[in-house]
Structure formats: structure tokens, C-alpha cells
BADOLUM-9918 format. One record per residue (C-alpha): residue number from 1; y, x negated, z negated. Coordinates in Angstrom, 2 decimals. Layout:
BEGIN
+-----+---------+---------+---------+
! seq !       Y !       X !       Z !
+-----+---------+---------+---------+
! NUM !       Y !       X !       Z !
...
+-----+---------+---------+---------+
This chain:
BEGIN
+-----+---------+---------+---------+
! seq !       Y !       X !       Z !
+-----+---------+---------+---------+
!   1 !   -2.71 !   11.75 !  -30.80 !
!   2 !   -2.07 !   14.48 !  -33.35 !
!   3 !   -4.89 !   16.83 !  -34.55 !
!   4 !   -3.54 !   19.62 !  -33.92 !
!   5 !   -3.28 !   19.12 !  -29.76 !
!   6 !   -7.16 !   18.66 !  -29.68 !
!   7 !   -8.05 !   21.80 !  -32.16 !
!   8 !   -7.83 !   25.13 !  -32.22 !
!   9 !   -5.84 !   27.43 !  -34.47 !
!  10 !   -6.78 !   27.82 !  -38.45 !
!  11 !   -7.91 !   31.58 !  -37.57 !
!  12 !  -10.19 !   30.04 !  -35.09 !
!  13 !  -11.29 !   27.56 !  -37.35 !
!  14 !  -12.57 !   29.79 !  -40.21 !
!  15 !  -13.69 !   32.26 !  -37.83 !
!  16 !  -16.35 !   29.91 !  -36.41 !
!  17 !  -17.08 !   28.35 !  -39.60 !
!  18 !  -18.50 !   31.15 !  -40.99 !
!  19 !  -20.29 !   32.22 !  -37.90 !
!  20 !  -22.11 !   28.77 !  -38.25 !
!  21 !  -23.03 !   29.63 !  -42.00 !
!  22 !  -24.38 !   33.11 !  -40.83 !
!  23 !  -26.38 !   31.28 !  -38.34 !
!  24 !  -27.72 !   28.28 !  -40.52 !
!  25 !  -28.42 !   30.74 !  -43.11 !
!  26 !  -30.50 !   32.74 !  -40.63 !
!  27 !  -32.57 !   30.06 !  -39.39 !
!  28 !  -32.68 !   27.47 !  -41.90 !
!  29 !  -36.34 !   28.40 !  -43.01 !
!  30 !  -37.51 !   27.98 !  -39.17 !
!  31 !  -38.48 !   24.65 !  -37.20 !
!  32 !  -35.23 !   24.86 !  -35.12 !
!  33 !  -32.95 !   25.72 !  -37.93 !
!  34 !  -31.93 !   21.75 !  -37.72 !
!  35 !  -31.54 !   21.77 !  -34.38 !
!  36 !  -29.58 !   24.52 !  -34.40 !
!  37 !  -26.94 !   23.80 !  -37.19 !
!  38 !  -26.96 !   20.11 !  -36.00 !
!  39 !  -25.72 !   21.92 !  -32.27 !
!  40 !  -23.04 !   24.13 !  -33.85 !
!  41 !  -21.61 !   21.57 !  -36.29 !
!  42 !  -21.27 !   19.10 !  -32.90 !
!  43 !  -19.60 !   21.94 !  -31.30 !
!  44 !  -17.46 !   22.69 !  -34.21 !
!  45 !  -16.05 !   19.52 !  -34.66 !
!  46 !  -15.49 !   18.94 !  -30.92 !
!  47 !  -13.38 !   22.44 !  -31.01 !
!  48 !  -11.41 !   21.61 !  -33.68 !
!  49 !  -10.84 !   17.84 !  -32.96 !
!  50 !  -12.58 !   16.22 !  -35.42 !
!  51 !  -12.87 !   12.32 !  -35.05 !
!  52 !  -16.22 !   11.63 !  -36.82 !
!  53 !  -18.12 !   14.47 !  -34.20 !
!  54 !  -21.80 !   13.96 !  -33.57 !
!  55 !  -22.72 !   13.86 !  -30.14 !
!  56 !  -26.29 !   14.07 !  -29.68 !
!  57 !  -27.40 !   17.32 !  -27.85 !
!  58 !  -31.17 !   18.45 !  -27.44 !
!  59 !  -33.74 !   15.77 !  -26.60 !
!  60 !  -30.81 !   13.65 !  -27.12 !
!  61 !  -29.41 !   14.69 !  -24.09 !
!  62 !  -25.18 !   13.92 !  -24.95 !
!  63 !  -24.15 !   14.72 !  -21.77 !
!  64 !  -24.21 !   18.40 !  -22.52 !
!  65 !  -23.83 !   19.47 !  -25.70 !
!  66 !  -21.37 !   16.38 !  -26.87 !
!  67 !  -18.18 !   17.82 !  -24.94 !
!  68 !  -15.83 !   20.69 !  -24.93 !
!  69 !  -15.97 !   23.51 !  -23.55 !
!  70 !  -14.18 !   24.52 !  -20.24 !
!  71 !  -10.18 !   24.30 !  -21.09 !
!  72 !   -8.36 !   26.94 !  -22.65 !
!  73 !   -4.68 !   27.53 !  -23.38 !
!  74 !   -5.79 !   26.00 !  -27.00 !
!  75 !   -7.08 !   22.85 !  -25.36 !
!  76 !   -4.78 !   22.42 !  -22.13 !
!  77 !   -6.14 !   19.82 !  -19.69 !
!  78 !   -4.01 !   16.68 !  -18.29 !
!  79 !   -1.00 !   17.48 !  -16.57 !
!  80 !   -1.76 !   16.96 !  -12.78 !
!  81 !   -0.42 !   13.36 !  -11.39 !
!  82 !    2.07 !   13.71 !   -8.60 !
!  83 !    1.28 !   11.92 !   -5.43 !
!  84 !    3.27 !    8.61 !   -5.27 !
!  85 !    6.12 !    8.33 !   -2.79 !
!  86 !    6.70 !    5.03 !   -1.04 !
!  87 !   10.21 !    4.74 !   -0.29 !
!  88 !   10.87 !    1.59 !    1.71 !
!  89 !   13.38 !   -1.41 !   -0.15 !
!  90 !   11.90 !   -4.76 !    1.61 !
!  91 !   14.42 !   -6.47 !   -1.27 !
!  92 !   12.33 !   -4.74 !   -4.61 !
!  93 !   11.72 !   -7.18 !   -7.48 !
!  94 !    8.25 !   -5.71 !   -7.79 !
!  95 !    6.00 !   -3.24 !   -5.59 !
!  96 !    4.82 !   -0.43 !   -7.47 !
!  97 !    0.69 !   -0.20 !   -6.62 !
!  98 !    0.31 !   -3.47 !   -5.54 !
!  99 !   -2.68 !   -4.53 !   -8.07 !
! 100 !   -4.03 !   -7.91 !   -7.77 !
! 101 !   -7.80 !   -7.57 !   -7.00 !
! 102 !   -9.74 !  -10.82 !   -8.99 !
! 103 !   -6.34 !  -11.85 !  -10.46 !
! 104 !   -8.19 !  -14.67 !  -11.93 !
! 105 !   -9.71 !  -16.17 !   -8.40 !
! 106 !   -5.92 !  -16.80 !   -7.38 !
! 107 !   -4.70 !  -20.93 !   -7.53 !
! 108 !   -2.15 !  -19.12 !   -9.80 !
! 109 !   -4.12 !  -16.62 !  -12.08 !
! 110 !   -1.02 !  -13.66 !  -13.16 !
! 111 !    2.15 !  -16.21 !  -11.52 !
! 112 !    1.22 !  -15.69 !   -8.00 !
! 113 !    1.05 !  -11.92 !   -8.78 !
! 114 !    4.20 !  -11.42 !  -10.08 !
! 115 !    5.75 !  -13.66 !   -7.61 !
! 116 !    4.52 !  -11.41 !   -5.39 !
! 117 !    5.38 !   -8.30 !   -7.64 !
! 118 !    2.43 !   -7.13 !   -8.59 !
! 119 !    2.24 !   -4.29 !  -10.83 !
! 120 !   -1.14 !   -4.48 !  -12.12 !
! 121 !   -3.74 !   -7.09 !  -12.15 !
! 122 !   -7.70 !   -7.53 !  -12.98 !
! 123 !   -9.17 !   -9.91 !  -14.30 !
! 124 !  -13.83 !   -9.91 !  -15.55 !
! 125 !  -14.24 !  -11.68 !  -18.91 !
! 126 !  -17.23 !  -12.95 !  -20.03 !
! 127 !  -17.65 !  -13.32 !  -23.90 !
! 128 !  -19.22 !  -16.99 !  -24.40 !
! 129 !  -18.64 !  -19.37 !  -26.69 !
! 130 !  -16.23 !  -17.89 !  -28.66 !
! 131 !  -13.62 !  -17.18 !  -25.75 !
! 132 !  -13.04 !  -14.64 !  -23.32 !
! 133 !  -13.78 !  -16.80 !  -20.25 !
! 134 !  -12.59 !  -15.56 !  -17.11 !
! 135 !  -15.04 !  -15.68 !  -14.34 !
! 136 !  -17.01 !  -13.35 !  -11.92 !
! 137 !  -20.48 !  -14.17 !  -12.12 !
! 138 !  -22.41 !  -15.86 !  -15.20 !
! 139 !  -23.20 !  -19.36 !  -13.77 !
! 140 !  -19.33 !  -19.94 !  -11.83 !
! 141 !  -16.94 !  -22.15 !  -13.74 !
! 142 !  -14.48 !  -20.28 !  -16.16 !
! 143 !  -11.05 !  -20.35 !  -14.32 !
! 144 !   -9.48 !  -20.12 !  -18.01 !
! 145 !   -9.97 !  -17.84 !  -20.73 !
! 146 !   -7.88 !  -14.14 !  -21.27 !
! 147 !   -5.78 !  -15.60 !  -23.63 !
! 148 !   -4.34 !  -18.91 !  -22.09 !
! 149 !   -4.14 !  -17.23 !  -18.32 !
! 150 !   -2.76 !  -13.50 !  -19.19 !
! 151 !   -2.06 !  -13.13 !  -22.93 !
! 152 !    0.50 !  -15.83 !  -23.86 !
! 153 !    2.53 !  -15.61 !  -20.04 !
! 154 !    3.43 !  -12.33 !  -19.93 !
! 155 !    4.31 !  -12.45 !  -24.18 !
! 156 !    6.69 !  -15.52 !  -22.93 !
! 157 !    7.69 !  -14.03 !  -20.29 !
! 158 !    8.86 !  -10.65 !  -22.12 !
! 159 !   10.95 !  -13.02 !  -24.54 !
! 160 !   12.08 !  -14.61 !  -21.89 !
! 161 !   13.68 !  -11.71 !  -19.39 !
! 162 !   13.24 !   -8.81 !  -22.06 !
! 163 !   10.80 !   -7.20 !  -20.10 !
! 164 !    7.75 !   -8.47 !  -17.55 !
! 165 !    9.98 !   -6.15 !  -14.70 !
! 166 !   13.68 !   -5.84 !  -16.13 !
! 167 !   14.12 !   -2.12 !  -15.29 !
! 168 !   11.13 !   -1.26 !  -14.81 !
! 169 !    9.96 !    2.10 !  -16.65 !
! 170 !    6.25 !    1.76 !  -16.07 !
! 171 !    4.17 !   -0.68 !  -17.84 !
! 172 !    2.57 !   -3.58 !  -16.30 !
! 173 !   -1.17 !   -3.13 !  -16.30 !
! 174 !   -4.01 !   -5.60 !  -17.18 !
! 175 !   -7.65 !   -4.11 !  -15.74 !
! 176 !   -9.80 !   -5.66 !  -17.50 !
! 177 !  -14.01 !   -5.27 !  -16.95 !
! 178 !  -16.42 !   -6.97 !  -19.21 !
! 179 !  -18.95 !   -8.48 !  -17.27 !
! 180 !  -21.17 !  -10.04 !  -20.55 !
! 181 !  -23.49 !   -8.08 !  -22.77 !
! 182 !  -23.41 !   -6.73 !  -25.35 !
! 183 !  -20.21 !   -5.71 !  -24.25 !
! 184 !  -19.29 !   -3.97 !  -27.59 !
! 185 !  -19.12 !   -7.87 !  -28.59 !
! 186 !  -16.44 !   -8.67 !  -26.07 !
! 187 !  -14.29 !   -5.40 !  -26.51 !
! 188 !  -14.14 !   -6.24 !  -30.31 !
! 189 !  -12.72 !   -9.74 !  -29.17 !
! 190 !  -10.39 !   -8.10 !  -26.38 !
! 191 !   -8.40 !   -5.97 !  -28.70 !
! 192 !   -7.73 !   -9.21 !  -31.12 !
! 193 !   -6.73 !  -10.84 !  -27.85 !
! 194 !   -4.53 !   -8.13 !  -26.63 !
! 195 !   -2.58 !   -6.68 !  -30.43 !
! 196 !    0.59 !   -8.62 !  -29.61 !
! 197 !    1.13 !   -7.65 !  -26.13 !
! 198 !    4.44 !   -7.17 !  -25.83 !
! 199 !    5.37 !   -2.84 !  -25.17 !
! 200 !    5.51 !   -2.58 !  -21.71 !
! 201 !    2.00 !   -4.42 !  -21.23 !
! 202 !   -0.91 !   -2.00 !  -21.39 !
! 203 !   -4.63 !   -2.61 !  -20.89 !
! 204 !   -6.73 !   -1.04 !  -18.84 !
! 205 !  -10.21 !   -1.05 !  -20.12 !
! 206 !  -13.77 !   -0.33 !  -18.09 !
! 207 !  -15.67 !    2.53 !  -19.88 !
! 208 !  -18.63 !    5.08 !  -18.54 !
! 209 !  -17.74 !    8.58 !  -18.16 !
! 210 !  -21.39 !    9.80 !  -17.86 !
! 211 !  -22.71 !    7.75 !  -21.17 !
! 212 !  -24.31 !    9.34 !  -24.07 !
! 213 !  -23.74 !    6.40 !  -26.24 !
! 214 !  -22.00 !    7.57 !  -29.40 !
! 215 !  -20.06 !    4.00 !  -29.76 !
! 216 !  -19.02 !    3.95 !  -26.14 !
! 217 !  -17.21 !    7.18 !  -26.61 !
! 218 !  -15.68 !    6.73 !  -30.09 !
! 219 !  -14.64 !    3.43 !  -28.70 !
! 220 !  -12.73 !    5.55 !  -25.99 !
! 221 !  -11.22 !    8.10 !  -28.19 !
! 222 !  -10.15 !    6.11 !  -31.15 !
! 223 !   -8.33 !    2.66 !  -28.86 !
! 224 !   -5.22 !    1.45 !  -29.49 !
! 225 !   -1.76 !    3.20 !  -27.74 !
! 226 !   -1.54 !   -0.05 !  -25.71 !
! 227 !   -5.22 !    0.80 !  -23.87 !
! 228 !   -5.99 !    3.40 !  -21.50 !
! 229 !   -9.44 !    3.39 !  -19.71 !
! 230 !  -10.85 !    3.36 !  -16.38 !
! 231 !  -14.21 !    4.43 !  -15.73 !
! 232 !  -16.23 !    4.83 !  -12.28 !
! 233 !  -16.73 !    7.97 !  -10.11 !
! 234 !  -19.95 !    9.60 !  -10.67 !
! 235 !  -21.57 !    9.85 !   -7.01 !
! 236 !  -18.01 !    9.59 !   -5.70 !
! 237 !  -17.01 !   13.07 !   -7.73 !
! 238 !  -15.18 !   13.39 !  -11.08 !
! 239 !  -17.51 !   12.71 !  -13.71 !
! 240 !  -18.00 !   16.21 !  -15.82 !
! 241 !  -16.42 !   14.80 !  -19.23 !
! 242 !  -13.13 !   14.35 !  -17.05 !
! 243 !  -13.16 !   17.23 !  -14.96 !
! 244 !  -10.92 !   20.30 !  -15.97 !
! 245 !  -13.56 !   22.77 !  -13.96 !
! 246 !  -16.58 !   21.55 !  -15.63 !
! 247 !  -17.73 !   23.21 !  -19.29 !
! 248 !  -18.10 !   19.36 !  -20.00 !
! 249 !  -14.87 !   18.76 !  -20.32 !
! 250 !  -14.14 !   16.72 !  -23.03 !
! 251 !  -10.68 !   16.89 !  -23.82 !
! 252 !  -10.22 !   14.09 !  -26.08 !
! 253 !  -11.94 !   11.74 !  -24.38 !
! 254 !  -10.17 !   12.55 !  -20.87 !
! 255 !   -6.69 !   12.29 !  -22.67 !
! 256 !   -7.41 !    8.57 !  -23.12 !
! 257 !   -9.12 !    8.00 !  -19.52 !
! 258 !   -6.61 !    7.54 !  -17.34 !
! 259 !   -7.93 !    5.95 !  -13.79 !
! 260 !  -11.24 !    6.94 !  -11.63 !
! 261 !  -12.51 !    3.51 !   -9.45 !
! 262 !  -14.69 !    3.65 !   -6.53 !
! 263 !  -16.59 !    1.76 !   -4.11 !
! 264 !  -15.11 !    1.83 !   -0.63 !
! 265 !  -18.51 !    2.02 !    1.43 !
! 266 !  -19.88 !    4.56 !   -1.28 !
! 267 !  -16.44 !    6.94 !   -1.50 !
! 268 !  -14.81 !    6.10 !    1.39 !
! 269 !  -16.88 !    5.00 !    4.58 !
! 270 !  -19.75 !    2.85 !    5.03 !
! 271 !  -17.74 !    0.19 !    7.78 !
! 272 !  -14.47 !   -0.56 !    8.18 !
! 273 !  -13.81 !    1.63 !   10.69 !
! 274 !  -12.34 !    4.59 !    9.57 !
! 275 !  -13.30 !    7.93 !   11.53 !
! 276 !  -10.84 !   11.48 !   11.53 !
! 277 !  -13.29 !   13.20 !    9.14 !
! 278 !  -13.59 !    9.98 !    6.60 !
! 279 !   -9.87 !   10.00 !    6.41 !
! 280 !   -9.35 !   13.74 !    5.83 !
! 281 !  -12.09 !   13.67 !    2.88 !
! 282 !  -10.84 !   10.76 !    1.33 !
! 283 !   -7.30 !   12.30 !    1.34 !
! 284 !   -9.19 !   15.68 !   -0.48 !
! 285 !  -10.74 !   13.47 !   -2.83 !
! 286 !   -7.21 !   11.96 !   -4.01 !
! 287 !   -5.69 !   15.36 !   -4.30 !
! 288 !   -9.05 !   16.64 !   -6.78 !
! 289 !   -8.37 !   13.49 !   -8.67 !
! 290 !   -5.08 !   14.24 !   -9.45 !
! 291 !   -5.09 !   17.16 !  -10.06 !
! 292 !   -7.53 !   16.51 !  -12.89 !
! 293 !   -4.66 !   13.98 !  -14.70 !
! 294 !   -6.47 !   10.78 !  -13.37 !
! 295 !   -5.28 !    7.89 !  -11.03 !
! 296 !   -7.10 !    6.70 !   -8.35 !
! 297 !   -8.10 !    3.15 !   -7.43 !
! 298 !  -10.80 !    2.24 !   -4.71 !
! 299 !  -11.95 !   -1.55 !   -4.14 !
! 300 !  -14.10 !   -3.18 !   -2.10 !
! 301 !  -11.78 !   -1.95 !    1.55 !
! 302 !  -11.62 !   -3.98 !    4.50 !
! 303 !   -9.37 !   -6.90 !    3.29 !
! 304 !  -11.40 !  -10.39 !    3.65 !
! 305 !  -12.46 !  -12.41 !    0.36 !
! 306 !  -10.34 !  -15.06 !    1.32 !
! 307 !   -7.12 !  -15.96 !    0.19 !
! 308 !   -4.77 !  -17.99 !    1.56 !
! 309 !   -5.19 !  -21.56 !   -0.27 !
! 310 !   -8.65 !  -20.98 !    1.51 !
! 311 !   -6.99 !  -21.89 !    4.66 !
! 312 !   -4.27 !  -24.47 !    3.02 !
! 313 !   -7.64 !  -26.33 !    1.87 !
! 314 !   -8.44 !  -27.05 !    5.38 !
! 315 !  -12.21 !  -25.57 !    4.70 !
! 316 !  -12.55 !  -24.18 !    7.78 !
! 317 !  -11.67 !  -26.84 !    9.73 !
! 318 !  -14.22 !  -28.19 !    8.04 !
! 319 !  -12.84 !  -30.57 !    5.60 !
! 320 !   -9.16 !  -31.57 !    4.20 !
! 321 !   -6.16 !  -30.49 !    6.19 !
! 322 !   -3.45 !  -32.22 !    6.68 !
! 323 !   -0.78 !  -29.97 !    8.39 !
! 324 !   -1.31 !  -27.00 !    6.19 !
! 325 !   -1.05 !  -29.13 !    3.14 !
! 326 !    0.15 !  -26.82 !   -0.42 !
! 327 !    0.57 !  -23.28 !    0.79 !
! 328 !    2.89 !  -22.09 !   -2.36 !
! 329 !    2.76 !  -18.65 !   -0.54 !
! 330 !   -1.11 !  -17.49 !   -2.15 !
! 331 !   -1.83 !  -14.53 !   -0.88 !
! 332 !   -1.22 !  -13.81 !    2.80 !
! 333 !   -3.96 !  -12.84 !    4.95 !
! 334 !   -6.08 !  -15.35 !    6.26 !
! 335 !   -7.81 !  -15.98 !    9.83 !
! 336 !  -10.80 !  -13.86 !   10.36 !
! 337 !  -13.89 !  -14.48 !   12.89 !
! 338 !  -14.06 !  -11.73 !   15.60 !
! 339 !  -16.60 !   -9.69 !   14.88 !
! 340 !  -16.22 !   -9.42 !   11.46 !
! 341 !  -14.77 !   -5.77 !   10.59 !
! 342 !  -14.49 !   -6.39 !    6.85 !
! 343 !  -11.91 !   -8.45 !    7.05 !
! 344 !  -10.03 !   -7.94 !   11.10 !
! 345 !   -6.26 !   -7.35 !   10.29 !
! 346 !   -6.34 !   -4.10 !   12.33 !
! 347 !   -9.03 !   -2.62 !    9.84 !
! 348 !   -6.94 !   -4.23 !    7.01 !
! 349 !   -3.63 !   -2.06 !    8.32 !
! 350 !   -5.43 !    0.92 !    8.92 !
! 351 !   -6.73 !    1.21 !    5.26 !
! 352 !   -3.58 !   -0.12 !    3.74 !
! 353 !   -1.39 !    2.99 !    5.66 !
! 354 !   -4.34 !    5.68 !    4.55 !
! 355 !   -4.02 !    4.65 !    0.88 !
! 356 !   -0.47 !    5.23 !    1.25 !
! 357 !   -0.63 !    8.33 !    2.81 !
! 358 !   -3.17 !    9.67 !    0.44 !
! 359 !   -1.38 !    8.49 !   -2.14 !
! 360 !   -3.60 !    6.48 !   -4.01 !
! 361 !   -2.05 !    4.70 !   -6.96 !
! 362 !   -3.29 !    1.46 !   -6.97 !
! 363 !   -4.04 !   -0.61 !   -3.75 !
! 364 !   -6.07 !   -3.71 !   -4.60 !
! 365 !   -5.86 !   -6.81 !   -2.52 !
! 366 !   -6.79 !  -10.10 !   -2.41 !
! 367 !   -4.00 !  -11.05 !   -0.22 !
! 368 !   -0.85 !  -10.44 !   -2.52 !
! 369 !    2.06 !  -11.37 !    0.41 !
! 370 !    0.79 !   -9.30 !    3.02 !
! 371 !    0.02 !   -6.01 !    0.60 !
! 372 !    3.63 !   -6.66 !   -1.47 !
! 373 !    5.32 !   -6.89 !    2.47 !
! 374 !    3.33 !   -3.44 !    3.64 !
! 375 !    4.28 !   -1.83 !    0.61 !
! 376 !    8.08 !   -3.07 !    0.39 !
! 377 !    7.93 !   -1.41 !    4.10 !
! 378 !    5.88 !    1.42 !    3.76 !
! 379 !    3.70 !    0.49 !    6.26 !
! 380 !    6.63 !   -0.06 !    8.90 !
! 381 !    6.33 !   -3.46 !    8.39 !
! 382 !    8.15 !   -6.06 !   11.40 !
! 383 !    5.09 !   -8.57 !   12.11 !
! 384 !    3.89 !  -11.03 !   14.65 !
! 385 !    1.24 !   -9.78 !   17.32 !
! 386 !   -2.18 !   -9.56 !   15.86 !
! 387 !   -4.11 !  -12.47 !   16.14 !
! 388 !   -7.38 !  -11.86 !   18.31 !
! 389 !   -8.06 !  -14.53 !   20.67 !
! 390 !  -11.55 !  -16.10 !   19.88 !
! 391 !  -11.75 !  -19.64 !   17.82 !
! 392 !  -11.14 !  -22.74 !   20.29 !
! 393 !  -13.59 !  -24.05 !   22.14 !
! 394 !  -13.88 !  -26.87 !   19.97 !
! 395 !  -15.29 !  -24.09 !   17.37 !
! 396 !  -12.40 !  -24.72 !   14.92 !
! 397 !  -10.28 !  -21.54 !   14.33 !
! 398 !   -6.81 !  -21.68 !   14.78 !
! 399 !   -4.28 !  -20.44 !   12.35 !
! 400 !   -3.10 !  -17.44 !   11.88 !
! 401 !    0.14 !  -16.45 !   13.42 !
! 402 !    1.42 !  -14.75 !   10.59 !
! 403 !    1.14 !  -18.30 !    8.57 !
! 404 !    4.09 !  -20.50 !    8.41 !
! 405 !    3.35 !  -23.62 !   11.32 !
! 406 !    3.61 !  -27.16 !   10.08 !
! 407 !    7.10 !  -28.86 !   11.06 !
! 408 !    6.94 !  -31.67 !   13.77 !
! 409 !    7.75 !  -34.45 !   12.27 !
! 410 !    9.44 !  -37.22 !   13.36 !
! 411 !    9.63 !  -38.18 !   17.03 !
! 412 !    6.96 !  -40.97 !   18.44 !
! 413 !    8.85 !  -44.19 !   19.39 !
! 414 !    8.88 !  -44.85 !   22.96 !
+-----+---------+---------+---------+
């Protein structure tokens, strides 16, 4: 990013550099004359776009005196992001949105996404040992490391078609949260990892938009072209640094921030049973995000943990299953217990067709058929009934309908 978009004019500039000598001069033989310089010089190199700017403010509070003013035609804000239109091609070779939630947890970490055409994928790294292990929680086996599971397939695969979507404008998008600490350790390793990428691969890095830490927001400002940031909502609003109303605003770090996540039950409703008024404020909250040049992407919505291999193991029939046997399909959506509104496909549907409507950009799922199908569709999607008869009465559920049933086999001999 060049200087001069983050600055103001040269007139401006030596205007307000000798206002700051006038005013160190004036108070340099008092016991805020430190203070006070320190205060202007953080503001003055903020104004002007500086990339070295100090960011403590009084009491070392950052938050207020280590960002930009409100905009100005000097310092324009983000341009506003249109709402995504769905327009319905059941035959697309990928499904702009579709963002494989816990990549990693899927039998095929990155294949079974773009199988599926995913556009975007996540994937929590752990910095152990030397790697970039990819895992949820600390004390869960690595599923493979950043490197072996997302790096080196999509490079091949770039070689290998010319592009990881042939036609395809928009890059494919890697989120990727660090889950170790210190994470500064693991970021250093990520960008390694990630410098030959091929072009239309960018990262999407986990940041804090209501940090004071110095690092955390030089680490924002000065990242490769290939990374863009995503950082979480602060008490389900725009975080001040990113919001063009807010004399926070920080221009330079919201031109490399480029998606708000939130928490479903904290931004959206606290059950899975949307409500009139929950809809229409989610649908305003969209729109403000937008309009401040961010993306939105909310996890966490009724969609069920499990995925379909879950099934195809024959765990809930309570050991190994032999009709289901390999499902190559991963993804579909997978039987769910009545009573259970997290994860009841009619709950599922419902928040699927309000992210749509809203226009939210990125709908994370753990069941990659079924959210690539209701996007291809746009909701209108031709399905079987709904499953909701209760389990048998042996206590074993049975399948889903929407599953493919196991072929007869050969006849008994009489």
C-alpha cells in the first residue's frame, strides 16, 4: 500500500509539524511535556501514515490515542461490500461461500472441500515441535501438519489445472486461527509456510481488533499481499479500529482487515430457533458490516458436529457397520436425535436460507454436500421429506433418508 493513500497532503504535513514544535516547546519544562509530545508525535505519524507509529496512549491505554481520527476525504474509508447474489446453477464447479468449517476434522482434510467446491476453508494450528500441527484442542492427535494437508495440494494442484478454480476470479481462501501460545511464534512459522502459495491462494489470518499490543498491530499492517485478516466482533458490534463512524478508526489497519466472525448464540440467537425480530437484526447487522468494507462470517449455527463418515463408521449403531461401509460422499448431513435443535435439519435450512438472504459471505458448515447442494440451488433445493420419526424401538437410529441406501445384494437361494 502506497504512502501516500494513508497520509495527508505535504501542506498538512508541515502545518502540523510545526504546531507540535510550538507545543513541545511550550511544555517541555513541565511534568506532562512528555506525555504530551509523545501523544502528538503518535498522532502525527498515524495522520501521515508512517509505519514505525507509536501506539501507546495515556496510562497506556492504545485503544484511544493509537488510531486515526474519524475519516476524511484525505483518509477515505473501505469501499462498502455489495451484498452477494446467489444465482442458482446446480452444475457450478465451485459454490462461492461455501467455507469448510474445521477443514482439518474432514476424512479428507482440503480434497473433500473442493470436491465439494468449497471456496474457503479453516483449518487451527498448533505450533509444536517444530510443525504447524493441525488439531483443535492441545491433547487431540494432529490430523497432519499445515504444510503436508493445505500447502503442497493446492501448489500441485495450481500446476496442475493453472488455477485451484479454472475461471475463477476470486481467490481461494485458507482461515487460519492459531490456537498455541505465544502465537507470535506460530505466525512467524505460518508466513514461511504460506510464501509460495500459488496467486490465487490467500490467507486469512485471526487477529484482535480491540488489542493494544504494538506487535499485534504492526503484524496486521505490515503482512504480506497474500494475507488479509479476520478478527472477532467486539460484543457483536464493529470493533472501533474498523468502524468508519468511530474517531478510532484506524485506517491502515482496517485496509488490511478484511472479515468480522461471530458467535451464533452471542450475535445471532441464543437456540436454534430463529424468532422474526432475531432475523431482522441479524439482517441489520450484515448491512452495518458492509457497509464498513468488511465481510461477514458467523459459526457456531445450528448444523450438527457430525459429519458424514460419522455415520459410514457405524458409531451409532454402536459399533462397525456393514451396509454403510466407505461413504466417499463426506459431508452430507447426518441423522440427528429428536430433541436436539442444534443440529434438526429444519433448524439447519432455516439458518442456511437467512444467511443467504442477508447476504452473509461466508456460510460455514460441517456438512460440505448438503451446504454446496443449498447453495448451487439457492435454497430451492429438490430433497427427500425430512426425516423425523423417532429412533426404532430397538434404540438404534435409522439412516437418514437423504443418505444413499445400501444395494441388496444378491438373492438368498431357495
Amino acid at each position: 500500500m502506497e504512502s501516500h493513500d494513508r497520509g495527508a497532503g505535504s501542506i498538512e504535513y508541515i502545518a502540523v509539524v510545526l504546531l507540535i514544535a510550538a507545543i513541545a516547546a511550550a511544555v517541555s519544562t513541565s511534568d506532562v511535556g512528555a506525555t504530551v509530545v509523545r501523544g502528538c508525535a503518535a498522532a502525527i505519524c498515524r495522520v501521515t501514515g508512517d509505519g514505525a507509529c507509536p501506539l501507546n496512549g495515556p496510562d497506556g491505554d492504545r485503544r484511544q490515542t493509537g488510531t486515526l481520527a474519524a475519516p476524511s476525504p484525505t483518509r477515505p474509508t473501505k469501499p462498502p461490500i455489495p451484498k452477494p447474489v446467489c444465482r442458482r446453477n446446480p452444475n457450478a464447479s465451485w459454490v462461492d461461500r461455501l467455507n469448510a468449517h474445521n477443514d482439518y476434522q474432514n476424512r479428507r482434510p482440503l480434497t473433500d472441500s473442493l470436491n465439494n467446491g468449497a471456496t474457503s476453508v479453516e483449518a487451527d494450528v498448533w505450533w509444536e515441535d517444530g510443525e504447524l500441527k493441525l488439531k483443535h484442542d492441545q491433547d487431540t492427535a494432529k490430523v497432519g501438519t499445515l504444510r503436508d494437508k493445505y500447502v503442497d495440494p493446492l501448489i500441485e494442484r495450481a500446476r496442475r489445472q493453472g488455477a485451484i478454480y479454472p475461471g475463477r476470479t476470486e481467490p481461494f481462501q485458507i482461515f487460519i486461527e492459531v490456537k498455541s501460545k505465544p502465537k507470535s511464534a506460530a505466525y512467524d512459522e505460518i508466513l514461511k509456510e504460506i510464501a509460495d502459495l500459488p496467486p490465487g491462494v490467500q490467507v486469512v489470518l485471526a487477529t484482535d481488533a480491540t488489542t493494544g499490543d504494538e506487535a499485534e498491530l504492526r503484524k496486521v499492517v505490515d503482512a504480506p499481499p497474500n494475507v488479509t485478516f479476520s478478527t472477532d466482533f467486539d460484543d457483536c458490534r464493529i470493533p472501533p479500529r474498523l468502524d468508519p463512524g468511530s474517531p478510532h478508526y484506524d485506517h491502515a489497519y482496517a485496509q488490511r482487515v478484511s472479515v468480522l466472525n461471530g458467535s451464533f448464540k452471542e450475535c445471532v440467537s441464543p437456540n436454534a430457533n430463529l424468532n422474526a425480530d432475531e432475523k431482522a437484526a441479524f439482517t441489520r447487522l450484515v448491512q452495518e458490516v458492509h457497509d464498513a468494507g468488511l465481510k461477514v462470517r458467523i459459526w457456531g449455527g445450528p448444523d450438527g458436529e457430525f459429519r458424514s463418515d460419522w455415520l459410514a463408521s457405524g458409531k451409532p449403531f454402536g459399533g462397525d457397520n456393514p451396509f454403510m461401509g466407505d461413504n466417499d460422499s463426506n459431508g452430507d448431513f447426518t441423522y440427528c436425535p429428536p430433541g436436539l435443535d442444534d443440529c434438526a435439519r429444519a433448524n439447519h435450512i432455516g439458518w442456511m436460507d437467512l444467511q443467504l438472504q442477508a447476504g452473509a459471505d461466508y456460510l460455514p458448515t460441517n456438512h460440505l454436500t448438503t451446504g454446496a447442494e443449498h447453495l448451487k440451488y439457492c435454497g430451492d433445493v429438490p430433497r427427500p421429506p425430512v426425516y423425523t420419526t423417532p429412533p426404532p424401538p430397538t434404540g438404534k437410529p435409522a439412516p437418514p433418508t437423504h443418505l444413499p441406501s445400501p444395494s441388496a445384494g444378491p438373492a438368498p437361494r431357495r
